[in-house]
C-alpha positions, 0 to 999 in steps of 0.5 A, a space after each residue: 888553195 884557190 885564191 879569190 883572185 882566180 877565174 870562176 864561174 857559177 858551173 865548174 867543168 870537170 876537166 880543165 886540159 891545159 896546153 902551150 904552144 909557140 909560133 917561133 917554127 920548133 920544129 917543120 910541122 909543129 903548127 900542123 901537130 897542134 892544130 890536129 891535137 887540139 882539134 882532136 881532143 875538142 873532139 874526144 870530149 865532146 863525144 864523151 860528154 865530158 863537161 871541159 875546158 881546153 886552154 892555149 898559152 901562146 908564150 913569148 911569140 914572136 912579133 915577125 910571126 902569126 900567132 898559133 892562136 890565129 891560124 886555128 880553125 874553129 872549134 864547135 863543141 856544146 861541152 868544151 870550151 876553147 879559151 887562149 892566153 898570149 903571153 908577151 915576151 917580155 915575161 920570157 926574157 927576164 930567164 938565163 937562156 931566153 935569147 936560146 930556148 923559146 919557152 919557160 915552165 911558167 907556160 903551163 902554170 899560166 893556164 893551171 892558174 887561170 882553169 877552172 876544172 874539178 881536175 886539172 891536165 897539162 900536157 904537151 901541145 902535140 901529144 894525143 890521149 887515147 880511147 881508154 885514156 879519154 873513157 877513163 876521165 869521162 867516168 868522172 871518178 877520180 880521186 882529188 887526192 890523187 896524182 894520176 900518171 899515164 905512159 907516153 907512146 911515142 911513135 913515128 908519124 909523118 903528119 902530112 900523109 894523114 890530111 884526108 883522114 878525119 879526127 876518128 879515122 885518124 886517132 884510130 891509126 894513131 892507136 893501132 902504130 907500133 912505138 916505145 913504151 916510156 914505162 916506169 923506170 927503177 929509182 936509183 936505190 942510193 937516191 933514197 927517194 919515193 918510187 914514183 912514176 916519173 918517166 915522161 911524166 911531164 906529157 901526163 900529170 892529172 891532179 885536182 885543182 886544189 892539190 895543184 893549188 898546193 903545190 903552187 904549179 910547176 916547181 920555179 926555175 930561173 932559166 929556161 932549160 926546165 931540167 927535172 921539173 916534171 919529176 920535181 913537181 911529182 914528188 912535191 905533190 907527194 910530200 904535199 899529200 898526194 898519192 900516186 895513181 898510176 893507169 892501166 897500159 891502154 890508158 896512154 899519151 901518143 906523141 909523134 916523136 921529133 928531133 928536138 925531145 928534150 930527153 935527146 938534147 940534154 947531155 952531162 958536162 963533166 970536169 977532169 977532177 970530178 970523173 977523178 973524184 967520182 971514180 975514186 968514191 965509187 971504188 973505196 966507198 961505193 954508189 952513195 958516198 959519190 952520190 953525196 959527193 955528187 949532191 954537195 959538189 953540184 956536178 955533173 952539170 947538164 948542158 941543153 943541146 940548143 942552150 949552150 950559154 946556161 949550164 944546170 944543175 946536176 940531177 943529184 943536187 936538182 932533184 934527187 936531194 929535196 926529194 930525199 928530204 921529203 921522203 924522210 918527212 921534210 916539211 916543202 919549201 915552196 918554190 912559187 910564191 902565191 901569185 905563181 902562174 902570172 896571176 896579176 898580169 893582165 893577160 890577153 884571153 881569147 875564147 875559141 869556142 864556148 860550150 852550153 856549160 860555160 854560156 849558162 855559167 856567164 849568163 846566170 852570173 
C-alpha cells in the first residue's frame, strides 16, 4: 500500500501516465518520437477531460548530452499535469550491463512510485494510445482490481514525413495504417501457468495505484537486460489478487517500429551438452520433463544483442517457474523492498505544465 512518504495532494487525478525517456540518441529520431508522443497524449486527455498527470523519467542521462526533458515544447493543458525526474546515473551504474544498456526497469517504477493517480499507466516513450483507448479511460470506470491489457500495433512510420500535420490530423493517420497485431499468444501447456496476456504487455499495463502498491512496481533485476519483467509483473499482480481485463481490438497501443525492439535484440545462447540433454529428455520422456531440466539447469540462457558482457537467465528458470508456483497457490516473494522506485532519493522534479486540478490542489494545501 502507499506509504506515507509518497506524493499527494488534497485532489487525486484519475489517471497517472508514467513514461522514460533518455538522451544517449537510441535511436535517429528517438527525441522526435517523444516529443510528438508526449505532446499528443496532453492532447488526447485534455480533449477527453480527463483529470491526468503525465510523468517524464529522464534516466541516467549523459552529461555530453542535453536533457530530453529541456528540449520539450511547452505543454498548455487545464487538466494534465506535466511533471519530469532526472535520474543521475549513478543509480544506473551499480547494474551488470550499465556500461552496454542505457536504461533500467527501475525507470518506470521511479514514476509509478511518485503518481498520484486513482489508476496508474506506464508506457513506452514513443508509443500512442488510440481513440477508443483514450474514450475508454476517460469514462472512468474501471475496476481498481483489475489489471487491464490493451494490444500493441506496430506499424511503419517515418516520423519526418508528418511535421505539418497537427496532433489530431496526425493520430487519425496513425489509426488508419496497416500493422502487426501483437494478440494474445497460447502459454505453453507444460508451463503450467496462468493464461495471461502477455504479448507486448510491457507497452500496456494499467492497474490502480494500490494494486501496483502491492506489487511494489516492476519485479527487481540486477542488471540491465530486463528480460520477462513485464510478463513477470503480470502474474505477480495476479497471484497478489488481481485479475485480467483484457480490452476490446480497437482499444490499442501504436508503436512506430524501429530496429532496436527488444523482441528483435534478445537471442538463446545454447551449450553442446544442453541441446544434447535437451533432445534426449524430449524424445524419451516429452515437453515437461526437458522443461524441468530446463528450469533446474537454468539454460538456454539469453544474450541482448547490445549487451554481450551479461548472460540472463533462461524463460523457464525467469519466469515460467514462479509463475507455476503462484498459479499452484504459492505465497509472492516480493522482489522490491518498501522503498522500491527510488523512494528516498532526492530526485530532481520539473513541472512542464500544471493543470487547474493540480493548481487548486497546491493552493488548498
Amino acid at each position: 500500500m502507499p506509504s506515507q512518504s509518497d506524493a499527494r495532494t488534497s485532489h487525486t487525478p484519475y489517471l497517472s501516465v508514467v513514461t522514460y525517456v533518455r538522451n544517449d540518441g537510441y535511436t535517429a529520431d528517438y527525441e522526435k518520437r517523444v516529443h510528438r508522443a508526449a505532446r499528443c497524449l496532453v492532447h488526447q486527455l485534455t480533449m477527453a477531460a480527463l483529470e491526468s498527470e503525465l510523468i517524464l523519467v529522464e534516466w541516467n542521462p549523459q552529461s555530453d548530452r542535453p536533457l530530453v526533458l529541456d528540449q520539450m515544447k511547452e505543454f498548455a493543458s487545464d487538466y494534465v499535469t506535466v511533471r519530469g525526474y532526472v535520474v543521475p546515473a549513478k543509480y544506473h551504474d551499480r547494474y551488470r550491463g550499465s556500461s552496454e544498456g542505457g536504461l533500467h526497469i527501475d525507470a518506470p517504477n521511479v514514476g509509478l512510485r511518485r503518481a498520484r493517480g486513482q489508476f496508474l499507466l506506464p508506457k513506452a516513450s514513443d508509443t500512442f494510445l488510440s481513440k477508443a483507448l483514450v474514450e475508454t479511460l476517460a469514462a472512468q470506470t474501471l475496476n481498481e482490481n483489475g489489471i487491464y491489457r490493451s494490444d500493441r500495433f506496430d506499424v511503419e512510420l517515418d516520423m519526418n514525413d508528418y511535421d505539418p500535420l497537427d496532433d489530431e490530423a496526425f493520430l487519425t493517420h496513425l489509426e488508419g495504417l496497416e500493422g502487426h497485431r501483437c494478440g494474445r499468444l497460447q502459454q505453453p501447456e507444460h508451463w503450467q501457468i496462468r493464461d495471461l496476456h502477455t504479448n507486448a504487455c510491457g507497452d500496456f499495463t494499467l492497474m490502480s495505484r494500490q494494486l501496483w502498491h502491492r506489487v511494489r512496481g516492476y519485479p527487481a533485476d540486477r542488471t540491465t537486460l530486463s528480460l520477462d519483467l513485464d510478463s513477470l509483473l503480470l502474474h505477480l499482480a495476479a497471484a497478489c489478487g488481481g485479475e485480467e481485463i483484457c480490452l476490446p481490438e480497437a482499444c490499442r497501443v501504436i508503436k512506430p517500429v524501429h530496429s532496436r525492439l527488444h523482441s528483435l535484440r534478445t537471442s538463446q545462447v545454447w551449450k553442446p551438452w544442453q541441446r544434447k540433454l535437451d533432445h534426449y529428455l524430449e524424445r524419451k520422456y516429452g515437453h515437461l520433463w526437458a522443461h524441468r531440466a530446463r528450469m533446474l539447469l537454468n539454460y538456454p540462457r539469453r544474450q541482448v544483442r547490445h549487451i554481450p558482457s551479461v548472460l540472463g537467465p533462461s524463460a523457464e528458470r525467469n519466469l515460467a517457474w514462479p509463475a507455476s508456483r503462484w498459479a499452484r497457490g504459492a505465497k509472492p516473494r516480493l522482489t522490491q523492498d518498501e522503498m522500491w522506485g527510488l523512494a528516498k532519493e532526492p530526485l530532481n522534479e520539473r513541472i512542464l505544465c500544471r493543470a487547474r486540478w493540480d493548481t487548486e490542489a497546491k493552493a488548498a494545501a
